[in-house]
C-alpha positions as CSV (number, residue, x, y, z in Angstrom):
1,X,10.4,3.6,-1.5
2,X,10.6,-0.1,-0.8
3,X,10.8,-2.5,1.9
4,X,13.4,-5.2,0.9
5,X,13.5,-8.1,3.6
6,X,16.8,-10.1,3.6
7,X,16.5,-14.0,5.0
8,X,19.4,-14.1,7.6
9,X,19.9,-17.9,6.3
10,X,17.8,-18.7,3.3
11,X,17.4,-22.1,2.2
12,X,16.7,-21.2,-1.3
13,X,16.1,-18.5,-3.5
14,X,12.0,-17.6,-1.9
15,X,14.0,-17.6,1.2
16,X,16.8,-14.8,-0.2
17,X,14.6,-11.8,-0.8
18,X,10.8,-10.5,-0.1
19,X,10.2,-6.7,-1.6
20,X,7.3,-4.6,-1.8
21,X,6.8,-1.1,-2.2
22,X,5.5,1.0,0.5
23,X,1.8,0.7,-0.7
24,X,1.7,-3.3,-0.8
25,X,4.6,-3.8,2.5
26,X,2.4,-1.2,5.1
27,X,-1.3,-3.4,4.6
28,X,0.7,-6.9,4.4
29,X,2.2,-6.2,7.7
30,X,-0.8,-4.7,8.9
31,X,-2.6,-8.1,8.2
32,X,0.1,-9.7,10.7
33,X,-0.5,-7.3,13.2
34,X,-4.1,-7.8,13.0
35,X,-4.4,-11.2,12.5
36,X,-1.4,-12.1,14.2
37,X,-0.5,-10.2,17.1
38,X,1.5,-11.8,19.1
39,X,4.7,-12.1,16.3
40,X,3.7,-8.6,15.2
41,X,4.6,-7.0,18.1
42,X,8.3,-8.9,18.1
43,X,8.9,-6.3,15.3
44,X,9.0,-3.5,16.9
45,X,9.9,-1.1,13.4
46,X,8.4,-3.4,11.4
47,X,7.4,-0.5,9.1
48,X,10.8,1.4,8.6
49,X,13.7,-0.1,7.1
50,X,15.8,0.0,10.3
51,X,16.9,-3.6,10.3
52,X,14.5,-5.3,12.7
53,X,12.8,-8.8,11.8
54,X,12.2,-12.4,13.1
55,X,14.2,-15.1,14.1
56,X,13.9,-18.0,12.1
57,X,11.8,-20.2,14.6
58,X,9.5,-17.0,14.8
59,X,9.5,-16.6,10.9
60,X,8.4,-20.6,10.6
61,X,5.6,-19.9,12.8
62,X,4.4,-17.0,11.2
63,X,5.0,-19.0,8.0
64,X,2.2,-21.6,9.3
65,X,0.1,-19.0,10.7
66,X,-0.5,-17.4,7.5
67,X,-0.6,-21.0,5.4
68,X,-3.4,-21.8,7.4
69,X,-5.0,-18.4,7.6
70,X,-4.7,-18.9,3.5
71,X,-6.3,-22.2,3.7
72,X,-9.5,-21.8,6.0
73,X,-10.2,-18.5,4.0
74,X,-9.5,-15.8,6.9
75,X,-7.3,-14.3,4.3
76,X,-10.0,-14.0,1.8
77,X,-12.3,-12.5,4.0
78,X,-9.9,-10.1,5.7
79,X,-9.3,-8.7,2.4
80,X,-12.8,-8.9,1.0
81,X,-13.9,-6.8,4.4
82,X,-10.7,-4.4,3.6
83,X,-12.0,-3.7,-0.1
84,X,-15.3,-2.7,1.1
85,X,-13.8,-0.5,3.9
86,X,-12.3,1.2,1.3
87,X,-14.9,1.7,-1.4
88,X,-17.1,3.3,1.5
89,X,-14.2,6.1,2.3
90,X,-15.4,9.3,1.0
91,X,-13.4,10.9,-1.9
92,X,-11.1,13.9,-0.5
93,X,-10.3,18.1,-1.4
94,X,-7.4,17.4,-3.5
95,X,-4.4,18.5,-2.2
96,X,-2.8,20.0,-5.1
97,X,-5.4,22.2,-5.7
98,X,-7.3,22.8,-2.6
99,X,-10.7,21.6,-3.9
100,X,-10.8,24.3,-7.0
101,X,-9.9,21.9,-9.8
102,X,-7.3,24.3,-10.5
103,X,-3.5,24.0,-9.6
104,X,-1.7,27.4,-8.8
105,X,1.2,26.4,-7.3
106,X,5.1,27.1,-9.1
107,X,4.8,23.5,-10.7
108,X,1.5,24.8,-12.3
109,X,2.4,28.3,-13.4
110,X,5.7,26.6,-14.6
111,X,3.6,24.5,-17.0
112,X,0.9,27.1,-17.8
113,X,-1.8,24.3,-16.2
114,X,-4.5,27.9,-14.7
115,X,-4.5,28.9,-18.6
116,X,-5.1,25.5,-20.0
117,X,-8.7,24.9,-21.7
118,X,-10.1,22.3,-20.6
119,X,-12.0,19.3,-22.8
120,X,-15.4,19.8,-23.9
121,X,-16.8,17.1,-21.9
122,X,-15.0,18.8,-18.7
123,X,-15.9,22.5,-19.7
124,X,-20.0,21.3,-19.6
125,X,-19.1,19.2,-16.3
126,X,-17.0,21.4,-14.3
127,X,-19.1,25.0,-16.0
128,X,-15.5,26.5,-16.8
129,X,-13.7,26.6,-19.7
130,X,-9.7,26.9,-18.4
131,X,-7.6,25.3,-15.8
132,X,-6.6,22.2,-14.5
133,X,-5.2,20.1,-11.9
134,X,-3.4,17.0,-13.0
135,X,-3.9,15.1,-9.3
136,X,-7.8,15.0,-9.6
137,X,-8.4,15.5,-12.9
138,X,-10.1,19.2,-12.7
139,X,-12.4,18.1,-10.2
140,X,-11.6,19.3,-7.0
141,X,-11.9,15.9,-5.0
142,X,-10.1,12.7,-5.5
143,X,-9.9,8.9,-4.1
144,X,-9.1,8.8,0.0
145,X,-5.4,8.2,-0.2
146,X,-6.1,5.2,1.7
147,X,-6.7,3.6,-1.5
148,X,-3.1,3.8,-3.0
149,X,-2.1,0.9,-0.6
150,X,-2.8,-2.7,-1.8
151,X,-3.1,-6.3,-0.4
152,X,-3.9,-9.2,-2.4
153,X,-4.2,-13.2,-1.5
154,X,-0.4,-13.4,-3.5
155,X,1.2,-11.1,-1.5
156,X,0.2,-13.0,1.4
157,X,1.0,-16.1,-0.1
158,X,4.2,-15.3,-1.5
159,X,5.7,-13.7,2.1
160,X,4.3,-17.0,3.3
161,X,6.6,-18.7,1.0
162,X,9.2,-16.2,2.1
163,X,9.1,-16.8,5.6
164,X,9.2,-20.3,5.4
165,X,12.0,-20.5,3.5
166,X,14.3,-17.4,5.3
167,X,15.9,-18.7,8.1
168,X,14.8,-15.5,10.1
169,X,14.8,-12.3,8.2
170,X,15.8,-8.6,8.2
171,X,13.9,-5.4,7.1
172,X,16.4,-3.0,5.5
């Protein structure tokens, strides 16, 4: 699923069209409601593609808001201290497998993954010889989920680029 915001009067192409998927939309908009509070809260579904957005004097302002969050590095930072947030989550039971590095569910019978034998590398790692789960690879645990979502210093600059350009925008 994406999050396609439509400028309501573009002055150029940036201005048309901003898309990100779910996992690069939910932490750039959660940068604005951190960093930016008082704009983030004029979107009320801000994550759900229900239509709501800015008008255009709101979008310029947010515009310069994050052009100078970009320049005095608060960008950088916010993201570096977001990174290392992450890499201290602790790794989860895997969901597909409920921790046993083996999937039983229909998908899994359906594809014979319980009778699989497993690599020889995984066989002296895991002490089994048969089944796997595709979602952790074998092991039981995987990454926090939190991890799938993604904000980099472009995606910030580029809806900054966006937003100045929009004329107001739409989240549909």
């Amino acid at each position: 699923m994406g999050m396609d915001v439509y400028g309501k009067a573009p002055a150029n192409e940036v201005g048309a069209y901003f898309r990100r998927n779910v996992w690069g939309w939910h932490p750039l908009w959660g940068y604005v409601e951190d960093q930016h509070p008082e704009i983030a809260e004029l979107v009320q579904h801000a994550h759900t593609n229900d239509g709501d957005g800015l008008t255009s004097a709101k979008s310029l302002k947010l515009a310069r808001l994050l052009q100078e969050d970009l320049a005095n590095g608060v960008v950088d930072e916010y993201i570096s201290a977001r990174q290392m947030a992450l890499s201290l989550l602790p790794r989860e039971t895997c969901n597909l497998c409920s921790g046993t590095g083996i999937r039983t569910d229909a998908i899994a019978i359906e594809h014979k993954m319980p009778e699989k034998e497993l690599s020889p590398e995984l066989q002296i790692l895991l002490g089994r010889t048969h089944g796997t789960c595709n979602a952790c690879n074998s092991e039981g645990s995987r990454e926090a989920f939190e991890l799938s979502y993604r904000l980099d210093r472009e995606d910030i600059e580029q809806f900054a680029d966006f937003l100045e350009n929009c004329g107001g925008f739409e989240i549909c």
